[in-house]
Backbone as a chain_set.jsonl record, in Angstrom:
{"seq": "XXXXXXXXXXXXXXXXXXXXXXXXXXXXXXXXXXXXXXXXXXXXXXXXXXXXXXXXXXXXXXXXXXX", "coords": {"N": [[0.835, -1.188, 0.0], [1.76, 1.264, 0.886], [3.866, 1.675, -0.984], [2.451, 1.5, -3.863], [0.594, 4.141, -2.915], [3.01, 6.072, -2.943], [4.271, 6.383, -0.505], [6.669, 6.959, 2.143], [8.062, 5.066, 4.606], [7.804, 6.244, 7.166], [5.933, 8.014, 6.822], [3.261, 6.729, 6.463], [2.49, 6.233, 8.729], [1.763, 9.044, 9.338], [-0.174, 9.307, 7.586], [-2.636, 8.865, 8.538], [-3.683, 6.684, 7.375], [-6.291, 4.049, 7.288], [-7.712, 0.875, 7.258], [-11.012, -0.49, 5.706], [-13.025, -3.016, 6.276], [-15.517, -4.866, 4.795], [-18.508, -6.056, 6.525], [-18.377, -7.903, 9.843], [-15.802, -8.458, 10.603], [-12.187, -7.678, 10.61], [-10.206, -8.07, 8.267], [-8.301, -7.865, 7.009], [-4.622, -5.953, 7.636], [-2.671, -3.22, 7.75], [0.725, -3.496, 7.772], [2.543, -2.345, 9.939], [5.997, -1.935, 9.726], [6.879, -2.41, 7.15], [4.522, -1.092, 5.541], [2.805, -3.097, 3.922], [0.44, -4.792, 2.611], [-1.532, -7.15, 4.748], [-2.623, -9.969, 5.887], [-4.91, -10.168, 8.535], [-5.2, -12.357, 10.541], [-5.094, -15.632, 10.087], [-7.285, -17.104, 7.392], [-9.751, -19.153, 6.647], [-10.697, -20.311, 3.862], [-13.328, -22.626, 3.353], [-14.642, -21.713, 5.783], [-15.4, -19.043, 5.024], [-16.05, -18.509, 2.442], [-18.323, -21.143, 1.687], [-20.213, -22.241, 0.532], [-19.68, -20.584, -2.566], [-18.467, -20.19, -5.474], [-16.075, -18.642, -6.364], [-14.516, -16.771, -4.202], [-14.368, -13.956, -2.905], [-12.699, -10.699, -0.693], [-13.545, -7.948, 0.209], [-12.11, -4.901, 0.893], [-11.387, -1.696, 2.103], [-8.989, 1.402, 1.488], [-8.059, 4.28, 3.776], [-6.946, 7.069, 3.436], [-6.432, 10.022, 5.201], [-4.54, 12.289, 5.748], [-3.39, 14.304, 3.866], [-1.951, 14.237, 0.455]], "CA": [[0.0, 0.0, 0.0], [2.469, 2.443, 1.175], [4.522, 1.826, -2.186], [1.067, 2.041, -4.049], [0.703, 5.282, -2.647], [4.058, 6.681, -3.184], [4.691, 6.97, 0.698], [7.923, 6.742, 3.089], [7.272, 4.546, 5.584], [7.488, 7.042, 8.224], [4.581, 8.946, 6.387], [1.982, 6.002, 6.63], [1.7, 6.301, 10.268], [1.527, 10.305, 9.322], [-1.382, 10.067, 6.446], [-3.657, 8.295, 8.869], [-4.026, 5.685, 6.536], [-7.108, 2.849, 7.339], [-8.234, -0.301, 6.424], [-12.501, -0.699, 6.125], [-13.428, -3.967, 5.59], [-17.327, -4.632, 5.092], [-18.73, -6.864, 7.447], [-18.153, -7.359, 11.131], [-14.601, -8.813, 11.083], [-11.367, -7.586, 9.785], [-9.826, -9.44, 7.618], [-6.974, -7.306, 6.609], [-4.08, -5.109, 8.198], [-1.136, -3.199, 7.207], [1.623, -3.616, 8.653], [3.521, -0.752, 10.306], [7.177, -1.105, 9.552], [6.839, -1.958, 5.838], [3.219, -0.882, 4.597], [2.836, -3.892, 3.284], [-1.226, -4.893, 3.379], [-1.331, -8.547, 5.126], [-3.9, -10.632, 6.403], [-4.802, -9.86, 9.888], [-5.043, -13.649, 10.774], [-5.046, -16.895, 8.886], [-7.915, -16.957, 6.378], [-10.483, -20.233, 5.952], [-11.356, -20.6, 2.829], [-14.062, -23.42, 3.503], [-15.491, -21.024, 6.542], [-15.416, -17.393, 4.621], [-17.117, -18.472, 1.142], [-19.029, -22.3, 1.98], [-20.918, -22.584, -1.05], [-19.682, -20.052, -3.524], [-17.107, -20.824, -6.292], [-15.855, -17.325, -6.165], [-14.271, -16.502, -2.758], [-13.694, -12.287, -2.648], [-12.652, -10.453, 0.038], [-13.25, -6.236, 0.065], [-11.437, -3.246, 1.777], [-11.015, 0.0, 1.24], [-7.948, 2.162, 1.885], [-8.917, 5.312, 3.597], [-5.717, 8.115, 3.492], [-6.681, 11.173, 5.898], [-3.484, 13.319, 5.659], [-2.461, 15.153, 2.134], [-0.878, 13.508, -0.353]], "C": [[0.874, 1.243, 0.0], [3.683, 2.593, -0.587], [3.602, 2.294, -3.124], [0.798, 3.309, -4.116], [2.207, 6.329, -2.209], [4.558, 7.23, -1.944], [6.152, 6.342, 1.208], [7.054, 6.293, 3.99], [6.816, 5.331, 7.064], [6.153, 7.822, 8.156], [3.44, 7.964, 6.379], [1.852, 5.887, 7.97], [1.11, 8.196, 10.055], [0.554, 10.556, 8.681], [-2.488, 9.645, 7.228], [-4.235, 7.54, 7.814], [-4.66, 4.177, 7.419], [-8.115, 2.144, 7.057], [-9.815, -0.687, 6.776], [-12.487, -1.613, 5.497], [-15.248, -3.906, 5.7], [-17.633, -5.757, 5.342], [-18.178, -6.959, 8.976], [-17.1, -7.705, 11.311], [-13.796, -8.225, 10.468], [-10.41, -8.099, 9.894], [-8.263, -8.949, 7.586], [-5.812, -6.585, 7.616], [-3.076, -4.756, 7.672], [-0.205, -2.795, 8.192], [2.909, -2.231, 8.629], [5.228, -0.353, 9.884], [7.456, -1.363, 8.018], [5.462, -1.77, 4.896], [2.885, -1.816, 3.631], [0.744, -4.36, 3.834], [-0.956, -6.685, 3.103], [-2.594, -8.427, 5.789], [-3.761, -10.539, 8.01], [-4.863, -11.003, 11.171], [-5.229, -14.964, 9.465], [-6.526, -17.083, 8.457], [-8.44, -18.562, 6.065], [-11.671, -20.053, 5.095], [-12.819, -21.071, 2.795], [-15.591, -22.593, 4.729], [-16.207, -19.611, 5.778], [-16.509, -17.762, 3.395], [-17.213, -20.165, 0.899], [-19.293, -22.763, 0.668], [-20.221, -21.735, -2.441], [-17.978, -20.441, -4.065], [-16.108, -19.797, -6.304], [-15.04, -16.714, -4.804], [-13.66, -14.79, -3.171], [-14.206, -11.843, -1.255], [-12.517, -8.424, -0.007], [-12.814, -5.668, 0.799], [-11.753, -2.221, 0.998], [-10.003, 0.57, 2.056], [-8.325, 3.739, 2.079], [-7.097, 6.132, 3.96], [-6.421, 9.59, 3.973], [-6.239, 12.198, 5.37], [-3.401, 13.251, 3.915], [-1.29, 14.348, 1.59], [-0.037, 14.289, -1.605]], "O": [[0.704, 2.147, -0.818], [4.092, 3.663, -1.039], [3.723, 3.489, -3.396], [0.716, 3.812, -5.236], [2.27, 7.138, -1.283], [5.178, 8.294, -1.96], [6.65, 5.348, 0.68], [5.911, 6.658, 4.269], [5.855, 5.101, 7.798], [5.46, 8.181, 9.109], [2.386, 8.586, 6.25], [0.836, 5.288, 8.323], [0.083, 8.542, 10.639], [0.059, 11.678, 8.781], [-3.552, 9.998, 6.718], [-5.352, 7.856, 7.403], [-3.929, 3.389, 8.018], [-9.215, 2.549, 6.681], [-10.055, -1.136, 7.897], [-12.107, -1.584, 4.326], [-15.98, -3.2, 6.392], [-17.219, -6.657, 4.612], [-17.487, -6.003, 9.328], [-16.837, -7.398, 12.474], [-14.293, -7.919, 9.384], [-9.766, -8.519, 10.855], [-7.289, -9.547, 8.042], [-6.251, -6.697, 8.761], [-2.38, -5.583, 7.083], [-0.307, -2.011, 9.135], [3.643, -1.604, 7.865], [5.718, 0.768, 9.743], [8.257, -0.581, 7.507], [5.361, -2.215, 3.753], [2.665, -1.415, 2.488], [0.116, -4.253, 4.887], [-0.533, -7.32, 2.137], [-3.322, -7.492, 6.125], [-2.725, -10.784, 8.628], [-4.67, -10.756, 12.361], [-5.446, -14.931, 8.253], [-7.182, -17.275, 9.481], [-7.724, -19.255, 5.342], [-12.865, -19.814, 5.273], [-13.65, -20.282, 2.344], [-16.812, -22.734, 4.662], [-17.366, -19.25, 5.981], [-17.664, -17.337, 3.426], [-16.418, -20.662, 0.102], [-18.654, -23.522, -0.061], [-20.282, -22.405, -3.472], [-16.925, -20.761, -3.514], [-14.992, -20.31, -6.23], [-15.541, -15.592, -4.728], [-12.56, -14.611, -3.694], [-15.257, -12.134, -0.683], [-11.473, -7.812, -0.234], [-13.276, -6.015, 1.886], [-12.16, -1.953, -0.132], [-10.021, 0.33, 3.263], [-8.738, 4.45, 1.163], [-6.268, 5.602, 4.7], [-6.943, 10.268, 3.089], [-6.899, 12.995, 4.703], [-3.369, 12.333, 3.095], [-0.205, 13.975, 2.034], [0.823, 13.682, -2.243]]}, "num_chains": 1, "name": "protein.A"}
């Protein structure tokens, strides 16, 4: 993300940059010392999408501070 958005890592704790997932858990996180967007725990497949052939997972990246 922080490469993505053309930041220094020091500046993604500074843009207030965060992660909305939709639904009540989140799934995602990025990680503070290289802005790297990782999974915020381990991820079942079989639990998350049961029936569907398809398995997607949404965020959104919200950036506060001026870019």
């Amino acid at each position: 993300v922080a490469k993505d958005l053309a930041l220094q890592i020091p500046a993604v704790h500074e843009s207030g940059i965060r992660l909305i997932d939709r639904g009540r858990k989140q799934y995602f996180a990025l990680h503070g010392k290289t802005g790297h967007l990782v999974t915020a725990e381990k991820l079942d497949r079989e639990q998350l999408c049961q029936l569907v052939e398809k398995c997607v997972l949404r965020c959104e990246v919200i950036v506060e501070g001026e870019m």
